[in-house]
PDB file with SEQRES, HELIX, SHEET and CRYST1 records, atoms N, CA, C and O in Angstrom:
SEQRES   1 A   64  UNK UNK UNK UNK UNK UNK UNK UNK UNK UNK UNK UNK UNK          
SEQRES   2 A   64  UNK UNK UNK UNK UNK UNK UNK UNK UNK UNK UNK UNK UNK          
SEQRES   3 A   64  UNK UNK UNK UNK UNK UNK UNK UNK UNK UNK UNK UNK UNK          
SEQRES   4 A   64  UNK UNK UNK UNK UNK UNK UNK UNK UNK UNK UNK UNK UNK          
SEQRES   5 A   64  UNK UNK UNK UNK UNK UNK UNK UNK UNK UNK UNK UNK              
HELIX    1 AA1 UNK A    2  UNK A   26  1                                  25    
HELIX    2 AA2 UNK A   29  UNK A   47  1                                  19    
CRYST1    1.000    1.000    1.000  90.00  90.00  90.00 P 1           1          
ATOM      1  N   UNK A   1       2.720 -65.881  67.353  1.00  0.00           N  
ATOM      2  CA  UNK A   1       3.563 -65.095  66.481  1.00  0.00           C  
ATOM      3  C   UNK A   1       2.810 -63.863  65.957  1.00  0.00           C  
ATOM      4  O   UNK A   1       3.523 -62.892  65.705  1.00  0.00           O  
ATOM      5  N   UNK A   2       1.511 -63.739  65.754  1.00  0.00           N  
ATOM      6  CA  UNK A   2       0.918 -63.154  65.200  1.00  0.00           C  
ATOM      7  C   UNK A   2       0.333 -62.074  66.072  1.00  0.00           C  
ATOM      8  O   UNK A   2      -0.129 -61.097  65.482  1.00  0.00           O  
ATOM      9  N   UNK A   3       0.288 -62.098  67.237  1.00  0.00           N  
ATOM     10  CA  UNK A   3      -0.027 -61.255  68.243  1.00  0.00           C  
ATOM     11  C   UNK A   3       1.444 -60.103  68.538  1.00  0.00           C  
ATOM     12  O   UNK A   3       1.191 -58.960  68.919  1.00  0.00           O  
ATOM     13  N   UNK A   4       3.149 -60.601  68.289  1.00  0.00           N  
ATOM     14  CA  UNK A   4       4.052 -60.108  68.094  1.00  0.00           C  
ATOM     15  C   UNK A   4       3.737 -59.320  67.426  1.00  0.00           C  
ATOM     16  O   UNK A   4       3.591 -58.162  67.817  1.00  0.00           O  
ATOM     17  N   UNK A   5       3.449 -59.853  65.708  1.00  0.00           N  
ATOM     18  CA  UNK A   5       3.299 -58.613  65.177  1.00  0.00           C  
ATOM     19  C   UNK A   5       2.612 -57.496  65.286  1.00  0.00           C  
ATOM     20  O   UNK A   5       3.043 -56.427  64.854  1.00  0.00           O  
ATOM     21  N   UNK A   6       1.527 -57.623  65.845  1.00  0.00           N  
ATOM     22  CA  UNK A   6       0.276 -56.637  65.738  1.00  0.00           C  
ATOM     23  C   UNK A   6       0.746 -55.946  67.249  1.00  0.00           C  
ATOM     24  O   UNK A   6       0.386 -54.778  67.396  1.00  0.00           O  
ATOM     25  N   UNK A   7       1.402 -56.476  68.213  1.00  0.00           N  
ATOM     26  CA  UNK A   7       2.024 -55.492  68.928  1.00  0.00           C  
ATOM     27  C   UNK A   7       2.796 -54.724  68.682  1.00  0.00           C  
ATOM     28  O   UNK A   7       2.697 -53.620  69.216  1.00  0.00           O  
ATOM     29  N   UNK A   8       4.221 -55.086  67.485  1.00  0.00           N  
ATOM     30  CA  UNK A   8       5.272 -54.354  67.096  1.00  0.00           C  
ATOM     31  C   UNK A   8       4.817 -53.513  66.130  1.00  0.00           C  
ATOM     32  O   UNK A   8       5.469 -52.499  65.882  1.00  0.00           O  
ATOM     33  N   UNK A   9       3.286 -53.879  65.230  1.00  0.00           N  
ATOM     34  CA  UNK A   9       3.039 -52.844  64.498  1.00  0.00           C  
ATOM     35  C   UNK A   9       2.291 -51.205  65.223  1.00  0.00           C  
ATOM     36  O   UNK A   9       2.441 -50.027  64.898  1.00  0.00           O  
ATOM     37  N   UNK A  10       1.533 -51.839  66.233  1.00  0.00           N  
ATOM     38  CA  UNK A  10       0.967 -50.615  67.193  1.00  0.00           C  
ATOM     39  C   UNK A  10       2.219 -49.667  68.067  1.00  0.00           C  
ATOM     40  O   UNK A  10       2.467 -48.462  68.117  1.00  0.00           O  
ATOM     41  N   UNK A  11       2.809 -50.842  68.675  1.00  0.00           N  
ATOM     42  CA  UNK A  11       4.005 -49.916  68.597  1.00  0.00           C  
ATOM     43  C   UNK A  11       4.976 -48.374  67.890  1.00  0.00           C  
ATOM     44  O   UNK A  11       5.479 -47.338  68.325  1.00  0.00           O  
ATOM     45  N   UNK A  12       4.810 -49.039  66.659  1.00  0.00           N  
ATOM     46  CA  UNK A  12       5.365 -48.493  65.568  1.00  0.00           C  
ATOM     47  C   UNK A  12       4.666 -47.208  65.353  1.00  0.00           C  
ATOM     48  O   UNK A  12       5.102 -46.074  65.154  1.00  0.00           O  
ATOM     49  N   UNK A  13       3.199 -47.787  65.462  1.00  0.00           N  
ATOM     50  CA  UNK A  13       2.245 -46.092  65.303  1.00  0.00           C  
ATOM     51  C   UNK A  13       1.987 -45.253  66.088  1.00  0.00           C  
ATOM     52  O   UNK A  13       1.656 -44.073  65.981  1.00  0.00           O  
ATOM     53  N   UNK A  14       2.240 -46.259  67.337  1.00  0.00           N  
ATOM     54  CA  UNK A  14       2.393 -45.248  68.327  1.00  0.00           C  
ATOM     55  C   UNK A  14       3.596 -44.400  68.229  1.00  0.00           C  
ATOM     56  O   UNK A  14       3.537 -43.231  68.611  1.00  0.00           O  
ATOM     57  N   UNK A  15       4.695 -44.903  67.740  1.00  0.00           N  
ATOM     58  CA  UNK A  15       6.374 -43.827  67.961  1.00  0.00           C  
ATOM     59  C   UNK A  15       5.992 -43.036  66.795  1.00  0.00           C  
ATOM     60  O   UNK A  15       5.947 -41.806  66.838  1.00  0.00           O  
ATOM     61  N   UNK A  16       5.685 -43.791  65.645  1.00  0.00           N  
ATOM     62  CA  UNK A  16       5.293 -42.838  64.368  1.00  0.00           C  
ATOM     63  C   UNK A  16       4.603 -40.970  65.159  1.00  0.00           C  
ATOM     64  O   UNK A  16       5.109 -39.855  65.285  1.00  0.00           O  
ATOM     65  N   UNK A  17       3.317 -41.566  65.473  1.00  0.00           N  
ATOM     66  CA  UNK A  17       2.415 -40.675  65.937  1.00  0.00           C  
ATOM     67  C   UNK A  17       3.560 -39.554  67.294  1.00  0.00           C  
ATOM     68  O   UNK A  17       3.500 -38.332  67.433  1.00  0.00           O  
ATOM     69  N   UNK A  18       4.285 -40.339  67.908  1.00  0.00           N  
ATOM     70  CA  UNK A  18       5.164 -39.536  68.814  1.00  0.00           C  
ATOM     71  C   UNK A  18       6.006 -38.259  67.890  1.00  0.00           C  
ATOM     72  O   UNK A  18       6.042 -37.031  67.962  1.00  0.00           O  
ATOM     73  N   UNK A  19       6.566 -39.190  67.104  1.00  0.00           N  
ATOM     74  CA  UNK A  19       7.643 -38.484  66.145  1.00  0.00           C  
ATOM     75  C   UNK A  19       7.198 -37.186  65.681  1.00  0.00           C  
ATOM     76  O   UNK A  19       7.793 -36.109  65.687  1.00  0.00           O  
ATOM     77  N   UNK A  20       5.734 -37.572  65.172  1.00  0.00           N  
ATOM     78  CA  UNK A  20       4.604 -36.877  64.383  1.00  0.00           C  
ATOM     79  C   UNK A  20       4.714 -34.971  65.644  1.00  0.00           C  
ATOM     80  O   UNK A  20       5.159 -33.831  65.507  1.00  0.00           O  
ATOM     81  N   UNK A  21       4.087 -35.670  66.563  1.00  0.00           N  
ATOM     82  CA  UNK A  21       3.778 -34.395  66.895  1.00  0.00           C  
ATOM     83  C   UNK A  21       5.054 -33.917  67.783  1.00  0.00           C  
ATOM     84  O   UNK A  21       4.803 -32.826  68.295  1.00  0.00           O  
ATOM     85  N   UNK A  22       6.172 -34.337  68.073  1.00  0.00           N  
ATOM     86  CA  UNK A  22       7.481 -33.867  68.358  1.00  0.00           C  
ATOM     87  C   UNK A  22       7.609 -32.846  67.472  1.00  0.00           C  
ATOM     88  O   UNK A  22       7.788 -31.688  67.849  1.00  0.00           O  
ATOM     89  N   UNK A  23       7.513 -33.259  65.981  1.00  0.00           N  
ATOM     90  CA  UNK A  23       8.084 -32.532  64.727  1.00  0.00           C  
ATOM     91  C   UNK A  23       7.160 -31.334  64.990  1.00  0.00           C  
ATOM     92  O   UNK A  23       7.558 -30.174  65.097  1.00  0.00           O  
ATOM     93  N   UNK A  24       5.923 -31.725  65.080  1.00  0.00           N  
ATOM     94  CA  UNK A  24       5.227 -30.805  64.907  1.00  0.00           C  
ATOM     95  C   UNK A  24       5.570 -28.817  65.882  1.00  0.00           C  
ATOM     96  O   UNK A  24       5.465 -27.657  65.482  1.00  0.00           O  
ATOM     97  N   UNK A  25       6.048 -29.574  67.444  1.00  0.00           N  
ATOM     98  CA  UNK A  25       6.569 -29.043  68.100  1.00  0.00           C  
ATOM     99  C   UNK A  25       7.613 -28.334  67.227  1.00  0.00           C  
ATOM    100  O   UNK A  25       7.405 -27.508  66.339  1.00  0.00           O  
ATOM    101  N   UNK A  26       8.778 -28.830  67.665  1.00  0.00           N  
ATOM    102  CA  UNK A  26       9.726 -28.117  66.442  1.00  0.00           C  
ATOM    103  C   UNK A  26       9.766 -27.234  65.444  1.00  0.00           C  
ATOM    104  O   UNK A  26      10.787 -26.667  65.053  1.00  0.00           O  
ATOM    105  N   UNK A  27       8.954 -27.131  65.123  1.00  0.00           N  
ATOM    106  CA  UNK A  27       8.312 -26.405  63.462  1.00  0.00           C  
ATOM    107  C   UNK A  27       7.810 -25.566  64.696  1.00  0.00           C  
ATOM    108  O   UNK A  27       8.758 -25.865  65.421  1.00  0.00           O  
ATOM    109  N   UNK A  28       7.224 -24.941  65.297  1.00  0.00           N  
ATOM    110  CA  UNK A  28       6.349 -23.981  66.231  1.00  0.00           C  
ATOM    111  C   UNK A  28       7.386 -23.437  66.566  1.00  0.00           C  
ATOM    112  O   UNK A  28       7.757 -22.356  66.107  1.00  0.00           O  
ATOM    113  N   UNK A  29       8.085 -24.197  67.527  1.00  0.00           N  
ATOM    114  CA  UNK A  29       9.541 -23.239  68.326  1.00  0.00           C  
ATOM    115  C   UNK A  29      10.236 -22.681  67.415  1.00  0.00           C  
ATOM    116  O   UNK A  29      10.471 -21.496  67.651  1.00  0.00           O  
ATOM    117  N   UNK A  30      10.980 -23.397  65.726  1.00  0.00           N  
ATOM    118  CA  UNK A  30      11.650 -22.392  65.243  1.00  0.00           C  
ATOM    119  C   UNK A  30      10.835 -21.491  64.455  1.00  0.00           C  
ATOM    120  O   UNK A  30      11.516 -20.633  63.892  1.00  0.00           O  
ATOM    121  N   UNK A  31       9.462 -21.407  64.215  1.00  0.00           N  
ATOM    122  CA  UNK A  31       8.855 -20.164  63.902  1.00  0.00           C  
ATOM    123  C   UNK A  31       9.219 -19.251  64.988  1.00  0.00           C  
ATOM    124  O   UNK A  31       9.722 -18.158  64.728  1.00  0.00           O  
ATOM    125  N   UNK A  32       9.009 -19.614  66.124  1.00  0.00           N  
ATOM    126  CA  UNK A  32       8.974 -18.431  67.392  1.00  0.00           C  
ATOM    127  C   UNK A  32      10.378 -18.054  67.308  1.00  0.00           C  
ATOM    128  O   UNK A  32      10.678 -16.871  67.151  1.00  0.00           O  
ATOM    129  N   UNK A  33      11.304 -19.009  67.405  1.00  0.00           N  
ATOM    130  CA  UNK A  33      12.893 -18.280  67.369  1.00  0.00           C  
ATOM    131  C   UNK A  33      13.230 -17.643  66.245  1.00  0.00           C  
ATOM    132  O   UNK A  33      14.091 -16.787  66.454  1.00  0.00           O  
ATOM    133  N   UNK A  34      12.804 -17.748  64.876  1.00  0.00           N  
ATOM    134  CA  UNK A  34      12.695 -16.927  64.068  1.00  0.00           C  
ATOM    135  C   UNK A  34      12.234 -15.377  64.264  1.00  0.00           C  
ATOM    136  O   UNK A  34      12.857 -14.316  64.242  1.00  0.00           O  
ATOM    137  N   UNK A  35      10.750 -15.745  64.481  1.00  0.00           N  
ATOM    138  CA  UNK A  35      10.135 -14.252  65.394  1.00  0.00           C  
ATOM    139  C   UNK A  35      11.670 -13.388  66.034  1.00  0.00           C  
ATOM    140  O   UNK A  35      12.309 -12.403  65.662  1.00  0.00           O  
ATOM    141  N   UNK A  36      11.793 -14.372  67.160  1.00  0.00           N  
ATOM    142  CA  UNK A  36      12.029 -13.323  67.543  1.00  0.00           C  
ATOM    143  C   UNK A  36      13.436 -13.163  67.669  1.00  0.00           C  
ATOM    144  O   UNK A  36      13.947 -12.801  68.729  1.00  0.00           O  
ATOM    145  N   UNK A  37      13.969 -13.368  66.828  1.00  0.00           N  
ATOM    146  CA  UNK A  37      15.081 -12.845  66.111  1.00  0.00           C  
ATOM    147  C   UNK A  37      14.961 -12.082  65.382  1.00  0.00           C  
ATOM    148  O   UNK A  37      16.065 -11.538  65.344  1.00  0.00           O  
ATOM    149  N   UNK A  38      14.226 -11.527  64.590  1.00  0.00           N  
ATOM    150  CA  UNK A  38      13.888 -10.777  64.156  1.00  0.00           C  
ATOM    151  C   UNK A  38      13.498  -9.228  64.768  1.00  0.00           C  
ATOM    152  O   UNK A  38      13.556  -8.050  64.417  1.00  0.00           O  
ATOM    153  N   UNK A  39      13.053 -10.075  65.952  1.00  0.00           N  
ATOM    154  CA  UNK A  39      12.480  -8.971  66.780  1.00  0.00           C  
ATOM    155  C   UNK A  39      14.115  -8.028  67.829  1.00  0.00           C  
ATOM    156  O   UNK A  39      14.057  -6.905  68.330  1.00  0.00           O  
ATOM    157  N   UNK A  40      15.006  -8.716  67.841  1.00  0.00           N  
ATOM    158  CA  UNK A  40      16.000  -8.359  68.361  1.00  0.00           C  
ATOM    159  C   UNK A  40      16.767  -7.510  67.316  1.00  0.00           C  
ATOM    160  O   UNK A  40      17.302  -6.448  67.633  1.00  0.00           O  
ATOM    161  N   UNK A  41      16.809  -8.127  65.781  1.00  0.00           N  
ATOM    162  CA  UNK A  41      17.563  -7.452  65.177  1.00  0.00           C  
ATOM    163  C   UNK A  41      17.049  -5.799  64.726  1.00  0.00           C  
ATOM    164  O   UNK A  41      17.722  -4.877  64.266  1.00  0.00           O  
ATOM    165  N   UNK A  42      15.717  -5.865  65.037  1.00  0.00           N  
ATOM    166  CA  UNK A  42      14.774  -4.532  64.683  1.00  0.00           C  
ATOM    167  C   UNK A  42      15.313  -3.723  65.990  1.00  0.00           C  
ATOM    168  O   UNK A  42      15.799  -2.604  65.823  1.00  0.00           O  
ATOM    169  N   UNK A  43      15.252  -4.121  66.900  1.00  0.00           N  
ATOM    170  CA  UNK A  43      15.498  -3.639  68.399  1.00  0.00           C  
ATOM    171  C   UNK A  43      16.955  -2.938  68.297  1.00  0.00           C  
ATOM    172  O   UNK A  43      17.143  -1.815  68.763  1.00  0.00           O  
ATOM    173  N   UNK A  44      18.101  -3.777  67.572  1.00  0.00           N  
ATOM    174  CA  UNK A  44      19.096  -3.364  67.848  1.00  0.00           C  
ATOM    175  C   UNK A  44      19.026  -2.416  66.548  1.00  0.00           C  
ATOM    176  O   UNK A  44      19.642  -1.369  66.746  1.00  0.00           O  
ATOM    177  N   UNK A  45      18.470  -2.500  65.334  1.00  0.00           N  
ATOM    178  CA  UNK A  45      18.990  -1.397  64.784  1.00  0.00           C  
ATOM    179  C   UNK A  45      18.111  -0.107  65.095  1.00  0.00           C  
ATOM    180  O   UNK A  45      18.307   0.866  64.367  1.00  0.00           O  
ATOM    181  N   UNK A  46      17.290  -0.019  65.968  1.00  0.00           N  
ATOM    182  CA  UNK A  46      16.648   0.966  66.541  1.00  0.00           C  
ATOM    183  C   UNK A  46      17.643   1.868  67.899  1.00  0.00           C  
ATOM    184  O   UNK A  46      17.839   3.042  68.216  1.00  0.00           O  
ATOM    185  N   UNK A  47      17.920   0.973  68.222  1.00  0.00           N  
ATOM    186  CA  UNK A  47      19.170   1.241  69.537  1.00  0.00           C  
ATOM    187  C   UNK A  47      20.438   1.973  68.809  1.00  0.00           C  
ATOM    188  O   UNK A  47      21.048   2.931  69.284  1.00  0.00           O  
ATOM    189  N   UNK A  48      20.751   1.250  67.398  1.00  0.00           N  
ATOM    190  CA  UNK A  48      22.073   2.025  66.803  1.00  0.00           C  
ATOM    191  C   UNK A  48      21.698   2.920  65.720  1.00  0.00           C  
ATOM    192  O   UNK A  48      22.563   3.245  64.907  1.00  0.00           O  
ATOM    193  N   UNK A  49      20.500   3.360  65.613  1.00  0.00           N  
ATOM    194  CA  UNK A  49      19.931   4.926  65.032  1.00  0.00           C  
ATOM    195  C   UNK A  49      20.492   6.325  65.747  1.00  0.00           C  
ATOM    196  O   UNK A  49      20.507   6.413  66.975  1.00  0.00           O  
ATOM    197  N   UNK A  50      20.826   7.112  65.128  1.00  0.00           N  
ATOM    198  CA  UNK A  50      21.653   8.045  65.494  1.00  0.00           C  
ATOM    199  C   UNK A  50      20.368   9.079  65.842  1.00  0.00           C  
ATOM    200  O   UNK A  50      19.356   9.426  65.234  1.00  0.00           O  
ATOM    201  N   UNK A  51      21.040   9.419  67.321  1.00  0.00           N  
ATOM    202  CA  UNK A  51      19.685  10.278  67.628  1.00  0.00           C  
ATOM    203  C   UNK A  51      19.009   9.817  68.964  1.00  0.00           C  
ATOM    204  O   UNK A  51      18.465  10.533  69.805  1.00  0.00           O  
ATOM    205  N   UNK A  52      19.176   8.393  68.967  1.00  0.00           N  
ATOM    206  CA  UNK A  52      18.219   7.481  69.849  1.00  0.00           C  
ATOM    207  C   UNK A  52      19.062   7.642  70.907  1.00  0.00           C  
ATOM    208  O   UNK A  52      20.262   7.388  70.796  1.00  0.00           O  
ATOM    209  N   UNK A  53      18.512   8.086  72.050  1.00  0.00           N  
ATOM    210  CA  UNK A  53      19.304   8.125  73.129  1.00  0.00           C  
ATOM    211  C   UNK A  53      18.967   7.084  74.261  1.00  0.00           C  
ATOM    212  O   UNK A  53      17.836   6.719  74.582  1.00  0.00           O  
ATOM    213  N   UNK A  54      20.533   6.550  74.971  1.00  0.00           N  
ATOM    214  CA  UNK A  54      20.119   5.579  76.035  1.00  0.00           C  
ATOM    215  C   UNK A  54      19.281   6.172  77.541  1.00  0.00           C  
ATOM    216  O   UNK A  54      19.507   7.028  78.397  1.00  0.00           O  
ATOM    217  N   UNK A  55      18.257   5.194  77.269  1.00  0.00           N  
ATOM    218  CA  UNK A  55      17.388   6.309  78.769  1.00  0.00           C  
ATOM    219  C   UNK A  55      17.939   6.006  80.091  1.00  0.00           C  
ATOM    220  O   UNK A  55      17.142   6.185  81.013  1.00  0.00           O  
ATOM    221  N   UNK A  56      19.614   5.411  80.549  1.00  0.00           N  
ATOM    222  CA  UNK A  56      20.067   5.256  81.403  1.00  0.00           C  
ATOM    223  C   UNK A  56      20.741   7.195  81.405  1.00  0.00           C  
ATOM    224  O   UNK A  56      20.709   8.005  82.331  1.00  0.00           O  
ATOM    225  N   UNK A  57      21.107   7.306  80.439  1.00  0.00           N  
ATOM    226  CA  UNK A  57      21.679   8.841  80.489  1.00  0.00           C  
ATOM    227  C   UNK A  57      20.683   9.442  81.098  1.00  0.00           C  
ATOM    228  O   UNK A  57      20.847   9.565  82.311  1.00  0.00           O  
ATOM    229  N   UNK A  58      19.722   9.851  80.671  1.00  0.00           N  
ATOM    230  CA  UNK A  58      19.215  10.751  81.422  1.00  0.00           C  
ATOM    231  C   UNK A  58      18.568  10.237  82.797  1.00  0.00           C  
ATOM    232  O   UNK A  58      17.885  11.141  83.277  1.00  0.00           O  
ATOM    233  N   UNK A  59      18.563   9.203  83.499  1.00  0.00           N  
ATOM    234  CA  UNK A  59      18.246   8.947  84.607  1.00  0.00           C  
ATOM    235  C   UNK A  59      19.266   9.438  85.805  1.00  0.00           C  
ATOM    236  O   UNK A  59      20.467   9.179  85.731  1.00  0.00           O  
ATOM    237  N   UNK A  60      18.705  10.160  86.907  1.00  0.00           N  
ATOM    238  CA  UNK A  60      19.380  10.715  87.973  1.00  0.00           C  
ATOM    239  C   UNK A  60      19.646   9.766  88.930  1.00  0.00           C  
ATOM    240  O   UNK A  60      18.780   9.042  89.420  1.00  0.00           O  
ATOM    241  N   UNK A  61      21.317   9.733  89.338  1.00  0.00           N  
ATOM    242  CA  UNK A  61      21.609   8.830  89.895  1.00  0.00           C  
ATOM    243  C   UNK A  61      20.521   8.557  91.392  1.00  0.00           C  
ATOM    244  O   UNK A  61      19.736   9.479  91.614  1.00  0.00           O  
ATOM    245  N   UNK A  62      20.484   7.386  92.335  1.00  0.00           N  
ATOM    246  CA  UNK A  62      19.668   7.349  93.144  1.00  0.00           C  
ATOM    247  C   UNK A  62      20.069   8.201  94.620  1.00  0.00           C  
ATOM    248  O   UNK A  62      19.348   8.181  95.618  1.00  0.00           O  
ATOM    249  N   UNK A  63      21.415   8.965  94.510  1.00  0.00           N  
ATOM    250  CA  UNK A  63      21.335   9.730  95.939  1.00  0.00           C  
ATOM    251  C   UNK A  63      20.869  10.833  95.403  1.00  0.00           C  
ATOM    252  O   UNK A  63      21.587  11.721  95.862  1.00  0.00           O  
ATOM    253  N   UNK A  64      19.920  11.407  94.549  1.00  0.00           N  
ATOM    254  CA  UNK A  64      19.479  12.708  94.541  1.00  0.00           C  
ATOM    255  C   UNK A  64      18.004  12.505  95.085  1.00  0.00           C  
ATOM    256  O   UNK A  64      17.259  13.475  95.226  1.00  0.00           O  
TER     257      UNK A  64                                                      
END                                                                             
């Protein structure tokens, strides 16, 4: 009986310890999706600054 437990408790620290650095994961990725959301919304209000021109305009089509 006693060997049960001490398996179901290692067990336990082992998923603990899983959980552990899953989370840890998580917390990293939504820093980064934070980033870079941020980084898109800077992008787009740079794109909708008056003035800023799209550099497809001035590119010459490819039969010249």
């Amino acid at each position: 009986m006693e060997d049960r437990i001490v398996e179901l408790e290692l067990r336990s620290m082992a998923q603990q310890q899983t959980i552990d650095e899953l989370s840890d994961v998580i917390y990293r990725q939504q820093k980064e999706i934070d980033a870079l959301r941020a980084a898109v919304e800077r992008l787009v209000r740079k794109v909708d600054e008056p003035g800023v021109v799209d550099a497809k305009q001035n590119e010459r089509p490819p039969h010249y």
